[in-house]
C-alpha positions in Angstrom: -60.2 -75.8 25.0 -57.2 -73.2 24.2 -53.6 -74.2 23.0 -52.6 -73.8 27.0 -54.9 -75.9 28.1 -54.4 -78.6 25.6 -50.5 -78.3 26.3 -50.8 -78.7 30.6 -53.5 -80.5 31.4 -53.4 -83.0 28.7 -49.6 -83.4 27.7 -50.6 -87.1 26.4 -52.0 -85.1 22.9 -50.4 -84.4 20.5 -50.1 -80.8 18.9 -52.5 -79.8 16.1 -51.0 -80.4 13.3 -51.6 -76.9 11.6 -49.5 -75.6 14.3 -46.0 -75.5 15.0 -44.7 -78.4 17.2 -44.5 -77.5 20.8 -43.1 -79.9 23.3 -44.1 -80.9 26.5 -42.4 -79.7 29.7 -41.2 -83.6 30.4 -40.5 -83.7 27.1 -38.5 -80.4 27.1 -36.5 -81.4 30.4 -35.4 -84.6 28.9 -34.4 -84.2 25.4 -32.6 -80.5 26.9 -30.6 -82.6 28.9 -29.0 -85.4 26.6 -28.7 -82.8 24.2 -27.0 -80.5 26.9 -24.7 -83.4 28.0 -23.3 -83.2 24.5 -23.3 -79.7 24.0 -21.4 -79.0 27.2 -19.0 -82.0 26.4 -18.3 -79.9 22.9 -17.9 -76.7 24.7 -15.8 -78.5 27.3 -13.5 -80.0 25.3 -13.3 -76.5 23.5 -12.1 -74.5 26.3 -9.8 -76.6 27.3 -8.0 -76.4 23.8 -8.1 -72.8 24.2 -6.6 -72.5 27.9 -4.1 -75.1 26.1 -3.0 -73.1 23.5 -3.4 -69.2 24.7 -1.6 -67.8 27.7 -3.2 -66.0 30.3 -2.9 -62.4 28.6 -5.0 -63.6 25.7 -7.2 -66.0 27.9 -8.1 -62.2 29.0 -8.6 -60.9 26.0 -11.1 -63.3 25.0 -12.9 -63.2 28.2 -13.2 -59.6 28.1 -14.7 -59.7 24.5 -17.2 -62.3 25.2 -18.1 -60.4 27.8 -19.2 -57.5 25.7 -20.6 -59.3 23.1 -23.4 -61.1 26.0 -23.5 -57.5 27.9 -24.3 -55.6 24.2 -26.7 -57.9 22.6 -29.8 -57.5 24.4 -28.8 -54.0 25.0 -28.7 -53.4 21.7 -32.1 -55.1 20.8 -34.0 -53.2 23.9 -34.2 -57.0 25.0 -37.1 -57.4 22.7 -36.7 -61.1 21.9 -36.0 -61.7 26.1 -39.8 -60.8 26.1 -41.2 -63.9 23.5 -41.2 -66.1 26.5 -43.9 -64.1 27.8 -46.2 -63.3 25.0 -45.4 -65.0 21.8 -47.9 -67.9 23.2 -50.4 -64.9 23.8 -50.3 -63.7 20.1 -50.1 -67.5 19.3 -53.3 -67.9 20.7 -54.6 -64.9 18.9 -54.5 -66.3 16.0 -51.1 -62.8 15.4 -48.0 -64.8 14.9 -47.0 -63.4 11.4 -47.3 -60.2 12.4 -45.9 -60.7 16.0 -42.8 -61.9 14.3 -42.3 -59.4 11.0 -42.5 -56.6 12.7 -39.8 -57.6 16.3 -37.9 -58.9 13.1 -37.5 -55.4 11.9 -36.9 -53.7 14.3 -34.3 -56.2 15.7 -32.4 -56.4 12.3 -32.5 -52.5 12.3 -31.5 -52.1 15.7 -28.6 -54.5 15.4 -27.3 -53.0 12.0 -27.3 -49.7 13.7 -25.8 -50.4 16.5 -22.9 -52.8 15.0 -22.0 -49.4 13.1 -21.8 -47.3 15.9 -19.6 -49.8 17.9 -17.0 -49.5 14.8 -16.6 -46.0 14.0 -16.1 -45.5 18.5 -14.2 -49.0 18.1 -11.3 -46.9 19.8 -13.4 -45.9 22.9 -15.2 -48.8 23.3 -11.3 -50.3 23.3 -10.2 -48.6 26.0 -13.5 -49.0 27.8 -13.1 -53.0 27.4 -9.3 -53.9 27.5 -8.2 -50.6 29.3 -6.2 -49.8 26.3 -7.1 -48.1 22.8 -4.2 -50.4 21.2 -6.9 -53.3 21.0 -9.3 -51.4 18.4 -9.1 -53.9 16.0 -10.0 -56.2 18.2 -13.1 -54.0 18.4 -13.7 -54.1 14.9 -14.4 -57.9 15.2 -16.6 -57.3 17.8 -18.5 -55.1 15.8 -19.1 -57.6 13.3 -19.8 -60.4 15.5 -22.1 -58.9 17.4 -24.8 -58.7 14.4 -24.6 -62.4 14.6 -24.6 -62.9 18.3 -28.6 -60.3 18.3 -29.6 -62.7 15.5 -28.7 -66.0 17.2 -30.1 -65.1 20.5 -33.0 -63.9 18.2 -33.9 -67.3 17.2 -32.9 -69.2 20.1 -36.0 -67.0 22.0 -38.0 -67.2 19.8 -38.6 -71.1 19.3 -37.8 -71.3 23.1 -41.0 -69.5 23.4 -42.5 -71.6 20.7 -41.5 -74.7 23.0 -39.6 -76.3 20.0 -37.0 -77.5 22.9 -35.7 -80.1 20.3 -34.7 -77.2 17.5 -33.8 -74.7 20.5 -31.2 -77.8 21.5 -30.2 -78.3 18.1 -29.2 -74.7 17.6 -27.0 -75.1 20.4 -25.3 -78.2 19.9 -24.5 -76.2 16.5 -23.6 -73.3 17.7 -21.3 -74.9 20.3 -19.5 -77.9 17.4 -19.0 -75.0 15.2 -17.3 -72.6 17.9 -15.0 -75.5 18.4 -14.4 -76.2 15.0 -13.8 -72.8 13.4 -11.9 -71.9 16.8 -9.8 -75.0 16.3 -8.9 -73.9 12.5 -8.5 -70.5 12.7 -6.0 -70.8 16.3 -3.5 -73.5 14.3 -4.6 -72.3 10.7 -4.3 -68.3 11.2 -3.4 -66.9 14.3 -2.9 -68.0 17.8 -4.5 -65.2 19.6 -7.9 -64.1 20.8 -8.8 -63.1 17.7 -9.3 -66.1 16.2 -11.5 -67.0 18.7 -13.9 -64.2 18.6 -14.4 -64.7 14.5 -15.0 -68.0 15.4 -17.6 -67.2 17.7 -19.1 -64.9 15.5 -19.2 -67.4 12.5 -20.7 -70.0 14.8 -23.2 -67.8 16.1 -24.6 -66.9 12.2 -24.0 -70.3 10.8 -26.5 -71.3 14.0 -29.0 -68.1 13.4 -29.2 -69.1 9.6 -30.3 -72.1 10.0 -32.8 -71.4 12.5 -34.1 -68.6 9.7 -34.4 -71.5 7.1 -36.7 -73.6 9.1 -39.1 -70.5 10.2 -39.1 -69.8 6.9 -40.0 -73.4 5.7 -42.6 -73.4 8.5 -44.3 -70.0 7.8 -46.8 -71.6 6.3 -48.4 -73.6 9.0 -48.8 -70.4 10.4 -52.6 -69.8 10.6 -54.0 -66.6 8.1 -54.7 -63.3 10.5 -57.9 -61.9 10.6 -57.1 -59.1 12.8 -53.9 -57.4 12.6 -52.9 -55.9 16.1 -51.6 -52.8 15.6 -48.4 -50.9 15.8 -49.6 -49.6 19.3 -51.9 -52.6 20.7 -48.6 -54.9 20.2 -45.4 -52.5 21.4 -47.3 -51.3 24.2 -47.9 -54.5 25.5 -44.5 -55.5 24.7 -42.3 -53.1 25.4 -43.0 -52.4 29.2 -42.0 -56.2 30.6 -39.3 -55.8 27.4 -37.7 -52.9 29.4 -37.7 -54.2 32.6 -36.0 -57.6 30.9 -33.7 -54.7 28.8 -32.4 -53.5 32.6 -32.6 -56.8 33.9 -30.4 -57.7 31.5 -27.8 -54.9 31.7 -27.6 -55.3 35.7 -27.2 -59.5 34.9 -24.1 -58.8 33.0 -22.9 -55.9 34.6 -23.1 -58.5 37.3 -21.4 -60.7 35.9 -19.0 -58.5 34.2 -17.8 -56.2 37.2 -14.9 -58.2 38.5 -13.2 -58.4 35.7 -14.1 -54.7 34.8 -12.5 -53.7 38.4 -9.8 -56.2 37.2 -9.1 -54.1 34.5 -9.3 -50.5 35.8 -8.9 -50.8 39.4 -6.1 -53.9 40.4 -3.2 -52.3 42.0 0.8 -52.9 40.9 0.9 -55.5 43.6 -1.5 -57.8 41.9 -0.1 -57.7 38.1 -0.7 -57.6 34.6 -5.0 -57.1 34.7 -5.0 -59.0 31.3 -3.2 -61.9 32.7 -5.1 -61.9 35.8 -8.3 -62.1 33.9 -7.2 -65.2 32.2 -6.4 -66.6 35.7 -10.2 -65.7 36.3 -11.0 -67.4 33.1 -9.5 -70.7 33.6 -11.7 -70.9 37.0 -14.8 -70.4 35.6 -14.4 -72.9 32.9 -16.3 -75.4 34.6 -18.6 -73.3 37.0 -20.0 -70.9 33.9 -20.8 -74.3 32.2 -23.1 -75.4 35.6 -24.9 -71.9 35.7 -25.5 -71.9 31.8 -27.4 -75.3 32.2 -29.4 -73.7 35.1 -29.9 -70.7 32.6 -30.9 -72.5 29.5 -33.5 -75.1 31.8 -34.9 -71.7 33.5 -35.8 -69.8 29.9 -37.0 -73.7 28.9 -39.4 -73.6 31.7 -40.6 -69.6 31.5 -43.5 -70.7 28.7 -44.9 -73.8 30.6 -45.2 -71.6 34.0 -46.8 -68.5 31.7 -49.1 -71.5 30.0 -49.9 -72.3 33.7 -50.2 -68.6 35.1 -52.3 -67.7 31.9 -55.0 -70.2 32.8 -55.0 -69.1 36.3 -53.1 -72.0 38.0 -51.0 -69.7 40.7 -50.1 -71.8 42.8 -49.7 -74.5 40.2 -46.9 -71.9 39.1 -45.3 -71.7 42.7 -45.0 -75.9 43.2 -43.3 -76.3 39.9 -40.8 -73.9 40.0 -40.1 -74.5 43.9 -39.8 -78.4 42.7 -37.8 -77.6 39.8 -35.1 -74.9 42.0 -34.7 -78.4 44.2 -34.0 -80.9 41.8 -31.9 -78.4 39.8 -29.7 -77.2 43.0 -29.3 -80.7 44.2 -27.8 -82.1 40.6 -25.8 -79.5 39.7 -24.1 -79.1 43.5 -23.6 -83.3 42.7 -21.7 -81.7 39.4 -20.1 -79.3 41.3 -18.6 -82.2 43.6 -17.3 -83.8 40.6 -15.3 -81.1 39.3 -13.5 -80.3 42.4 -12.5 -83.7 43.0 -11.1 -83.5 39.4 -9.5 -80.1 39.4 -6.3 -81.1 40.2 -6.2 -83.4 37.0 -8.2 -81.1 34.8 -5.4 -77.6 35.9 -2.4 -79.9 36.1 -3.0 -82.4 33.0 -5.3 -80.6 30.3 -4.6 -76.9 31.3 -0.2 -77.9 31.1 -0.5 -76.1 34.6 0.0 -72.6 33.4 -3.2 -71.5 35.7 -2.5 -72.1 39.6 -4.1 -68.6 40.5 -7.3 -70.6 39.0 -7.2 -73.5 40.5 -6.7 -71.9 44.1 -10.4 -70.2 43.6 -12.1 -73.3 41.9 -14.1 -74.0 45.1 -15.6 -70.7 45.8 -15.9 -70.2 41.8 -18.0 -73.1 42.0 -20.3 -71.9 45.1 -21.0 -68.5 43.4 -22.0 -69.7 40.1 -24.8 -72.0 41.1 -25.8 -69.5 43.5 -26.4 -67.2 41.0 -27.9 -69.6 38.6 -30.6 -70.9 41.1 -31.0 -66.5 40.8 -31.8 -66.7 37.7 -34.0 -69.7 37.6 -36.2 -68.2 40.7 -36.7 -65.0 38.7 -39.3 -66.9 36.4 -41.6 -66.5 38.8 -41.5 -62.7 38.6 -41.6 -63.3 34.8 -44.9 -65.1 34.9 -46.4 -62.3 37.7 -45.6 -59.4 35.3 -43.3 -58.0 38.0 -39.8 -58.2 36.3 -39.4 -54.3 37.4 -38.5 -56.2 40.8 -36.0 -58.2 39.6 -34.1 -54.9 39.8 -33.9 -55.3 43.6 -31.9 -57.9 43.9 -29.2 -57.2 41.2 -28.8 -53.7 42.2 -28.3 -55.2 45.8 -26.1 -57.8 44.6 -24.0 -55.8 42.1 -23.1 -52.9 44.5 -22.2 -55.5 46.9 -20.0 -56.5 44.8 -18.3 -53.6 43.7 -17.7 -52.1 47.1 -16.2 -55.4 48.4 -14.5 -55.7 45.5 -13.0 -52.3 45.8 -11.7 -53.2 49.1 -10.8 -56.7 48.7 -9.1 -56.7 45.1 -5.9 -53.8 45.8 -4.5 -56.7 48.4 -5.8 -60.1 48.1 -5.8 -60.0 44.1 -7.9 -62.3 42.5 -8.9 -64.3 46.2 -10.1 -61.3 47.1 -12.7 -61.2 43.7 -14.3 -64.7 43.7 -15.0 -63.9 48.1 -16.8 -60.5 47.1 -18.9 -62.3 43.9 -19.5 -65.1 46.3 -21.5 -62.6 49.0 -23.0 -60.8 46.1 -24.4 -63.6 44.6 -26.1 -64.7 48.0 -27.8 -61.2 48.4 -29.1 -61.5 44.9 -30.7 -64.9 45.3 -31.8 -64.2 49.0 -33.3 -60.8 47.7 -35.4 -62.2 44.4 -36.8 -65.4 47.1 -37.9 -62.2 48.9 -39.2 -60.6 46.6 -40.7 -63.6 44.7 -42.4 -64.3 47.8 -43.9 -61.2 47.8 -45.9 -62.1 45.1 -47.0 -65.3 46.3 -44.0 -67.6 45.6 -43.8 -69.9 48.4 -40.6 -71.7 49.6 -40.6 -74.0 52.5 -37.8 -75.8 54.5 -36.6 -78.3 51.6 -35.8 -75.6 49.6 -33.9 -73.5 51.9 -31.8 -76.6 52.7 -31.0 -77.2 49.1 -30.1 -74.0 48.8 -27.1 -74.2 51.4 -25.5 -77.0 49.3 -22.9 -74.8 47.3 -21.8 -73.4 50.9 -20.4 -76.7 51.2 -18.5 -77.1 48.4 -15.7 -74.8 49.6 -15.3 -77.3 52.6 -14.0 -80.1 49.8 -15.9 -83.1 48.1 -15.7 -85.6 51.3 -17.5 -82.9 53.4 -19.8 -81.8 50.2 -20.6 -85.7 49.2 -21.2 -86.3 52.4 -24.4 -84.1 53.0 -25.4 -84.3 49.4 -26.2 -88.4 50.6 -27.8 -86.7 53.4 -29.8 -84.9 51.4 -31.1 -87.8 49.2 -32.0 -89.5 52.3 -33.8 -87.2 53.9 -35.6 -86.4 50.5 -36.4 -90.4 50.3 -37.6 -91.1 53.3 -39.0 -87.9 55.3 -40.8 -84.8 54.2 -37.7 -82.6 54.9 -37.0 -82.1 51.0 -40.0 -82.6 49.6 -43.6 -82.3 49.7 -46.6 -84.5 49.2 -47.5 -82.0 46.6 -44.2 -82.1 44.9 -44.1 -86.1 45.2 -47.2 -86.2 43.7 -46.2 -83.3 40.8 -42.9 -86.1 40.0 -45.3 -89.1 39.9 -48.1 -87.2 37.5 -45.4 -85.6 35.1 -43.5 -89.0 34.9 -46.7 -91.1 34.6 -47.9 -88.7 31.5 -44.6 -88.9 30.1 -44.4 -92.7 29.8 -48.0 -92.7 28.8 -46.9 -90.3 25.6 -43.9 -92.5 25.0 -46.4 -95.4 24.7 -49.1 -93.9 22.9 -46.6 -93.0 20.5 -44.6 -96.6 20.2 -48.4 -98.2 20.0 -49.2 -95.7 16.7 -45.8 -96.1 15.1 -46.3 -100.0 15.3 -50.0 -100.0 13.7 -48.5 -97.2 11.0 -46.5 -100.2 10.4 -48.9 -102.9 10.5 -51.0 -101.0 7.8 -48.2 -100.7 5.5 -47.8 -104.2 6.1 -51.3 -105.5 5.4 -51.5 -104.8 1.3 -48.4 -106.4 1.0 -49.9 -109.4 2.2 -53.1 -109.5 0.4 -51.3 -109.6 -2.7 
């Protein structure tokens, strides 16, 4: 029986112990969680401080940089690590793992150091490209730096992602997110109260994070099994680097996605609707909340990309299709219950914790909300075409959604100002996720009347928390009492994965409990 099999159809086992640890997909979902709660409480907490102590023009600045440092990282790396999800398992099972991972290393590191120069020596264009202004290369010149930490970080994180290590994956993050705040927190009151600060501290979180995550693969290199047959330099990029290039303009057309409003922001706002800086930080301060609701749909969607390839490897299709329609439900449902939350706390969280210096956020929290889980259910759907080796697709979708965007944008942002922005990403982001269900569905992906109903949630969001609480209990009914929601399939898929889960839990309890009964024993014959 392979690795795969061993992992889905009998999660109760545990993993060889020549091997590195993998986690189970119940496993993964839970210990992600609590260790997301935290992180996001951390990361909370963190903006907050900063949309405390920066005004809007910097708030900008600091968007704008992160920003480029997401946009240029996988860029930079032809999006080689966003392919480990798919094939690291495959070169696992191979028996190829050492040389699967020396030679992406290389090519990363060499990739990154090259690239980190290039930014430096053009840090004036790439100033005026990304503030509107060459009076911010300095600024670049931080950016350059960071952004060798940022390749190797997301590096790492892929990499044990793929390795389903979900408990060092969520480690990393909680680190990378208490260091952010705590170098951010020094260097603002310590050195400079400006965006500056801020993007060192990134950077220094994000290779504090990445160097620990090199200390353990390097502690557990030796568990690694001994190659017999080296793939070669041909065998392994050419089946890497075609879904790696699709992922590589996936990528670009995600964050040029996400990116474009604030770009048109920059370049593009008329007199009439102000200083572009200052107008990003009003952006900024209303997606605070939202951005952290779609990261958590974005982290549990890469967590799930290896189970589903474990499952479309062994040729369980439509085993693929139930689990990620089940998992787009119950992630839609709880995070629109988040959503609800933070609206009905909005005026506390603008008028309390961000001194009120952000009303042009607060008016565009609702519809901030709406698009942000919209596009996060986008992302989380796009496994599918992941798993079907049809990421080339995915294309569709975000090309759809992205020129959507910047044509209504175009019209929109010159007289509604930043109103005018969150409506045109909120009608992008619905032809992207309408366009990958599509497209998905293509494939074989099959949705069904529960999940289109979920789906609709964020629309209600807009309408206030009565209205959205309201049909969010309406929901849980319907899913607890009728087949509306969910499927006998899908009923049956919760009761098996929470059934093996509390059987693991046990097992493990039991064996803990006779470990200590044996140590016990020679005490006692004595």
């Amino acid at each position: 029986m392979s690795l795969c099999e061993l992992t889905v159809t009998d999660e109760s086992l545990p993993p060889p112990r020549d091997a590195l640890r993998t986690d189970t997909l119940a496993e993964s979902v839970l210990i992600l969680l609590i260790l997301t709660v935290v992180q996001r409480l951390v990361g909370f907490v963190r903006a907050v401080l900063f949309c405390r102590w920066l005004d809007a023009e910097q708030l900008g600045q600091w968007d704008l940089a992160f920003g480029f440092l997401v946009l240029a990282a996988p860029l930079i790396v032809l999006a080689v690590p966003g392919a480990f999800g798919r094939y690291v398992e495959h070169y696992r099972q191979q028996g190829q793992l050492r040389s699967f991972l020396r030679r992406t290393l290389a090519v990363c590191g060499g990739l990154g150091l090259a690239s980190a120069a290039a930014v430096y020596l053009m840090r004036r264009w790439f100033a005026a490209l990304i503030f509107g202004s060459d009076d911010h290369a300095e600024m670049v010149a931080l950016l350059a730096v960071s952004v060798l930490a940022v390749v190797a970080f997301n590096f790492f994180t892929e990499l044990f992602t793929a390795l389903r290590n979900v408990r060092l994956v969520s480690a990393l993050q909680l680190l990378n997110s208490v260091a952010f705040a705590v170098f951010g927190v020094a260097l603002l009151l310590g050195w400079h109260n400006g965006a500056e600060s801020v993007v060192l501290a990134y950077g220094g979180a994000c290779l504090l994070s990445a160097s620990v995550a090199l200390a353990y693969l390097g502690k557990s290199w030796r568990k690694l099994p001994e190659e017999r047959v080296r793939p070669t330099h041909h065998e392994l990029w050419s089946k890497l680097m075609p879904l790696a290039g699709w992922i590589w303009m996936t990528s670009l057309l995600i964050n040029l996605f996400d990116m474009a409003d604030r770009y048109m922001i920059v370049h593009y706002s008329g007199p009439a609707v102000g200083d572009p800086l200052s107008v990003v930080g009003q952006y900024h301060s209303s997606r605070v909340v939202p951005l952290l609701l779609a990261s958590v749909a974005t982290m549990l969607g890469a967590m799930i990309t290896p189970h589903l390839a474990c499952d479309w490897e062994a040729g369980r299709r439509r085993r693929v299709s139930l689990r990620l329609n089940l998992f787009l439900k119950l992630l839609c449902f709880t995070l629109s219950c988040g959503a609800v939350l933070v609206l009905a706390a909005a005026p506390l969280l603008f008028g309390v914790a961000f001194r009120g210096k952000f009303d042009g956020g607060l008016s565009v929290l609702p519809w901030t909300l709406t698009y942000c889980l919209w596009f996060g259910m986008s992302m989380v759907a796009l496994n599918y075409l992941w798993c079907a080796e049809k990421a080339g697709w995915a294309a569709v979708g975000l090309v759809a959604g992205l020129a959507v965007d910047v044509l209504l944008n175009a019209m929109l942002l010159p007289t509604m100002g930043l109103e005018g922005v969150v409506w045109a990403r909120c009608v992008a982001s619905v032809v992207v996720l309408l366009t990958v269900l599509q497209v998905a569905r293509r494939f074989g992906f099959r949705t069904d009347r529960g999940t289109w109903i979920v789906l609709a949630i964020p629309a209600a969001i807009a309408s206030g928390p009565v209205i959205a609480t309201v049909l969010l209990v309406a929901v849980a009914l319907a899913a607890a009492t009728s087949d509306w929601i969910l499927s006998d399939d899908e009923r049956r898929l919760l009761a098996e994965g929470g059934t093996r889960y509390l059987a693991r839990v046990t097992g493990r309890r039991r064996e803990r409990l006779e470990d200590i009964s044996l140590s016990i024993r020679p005490a006692e014959r004595e």
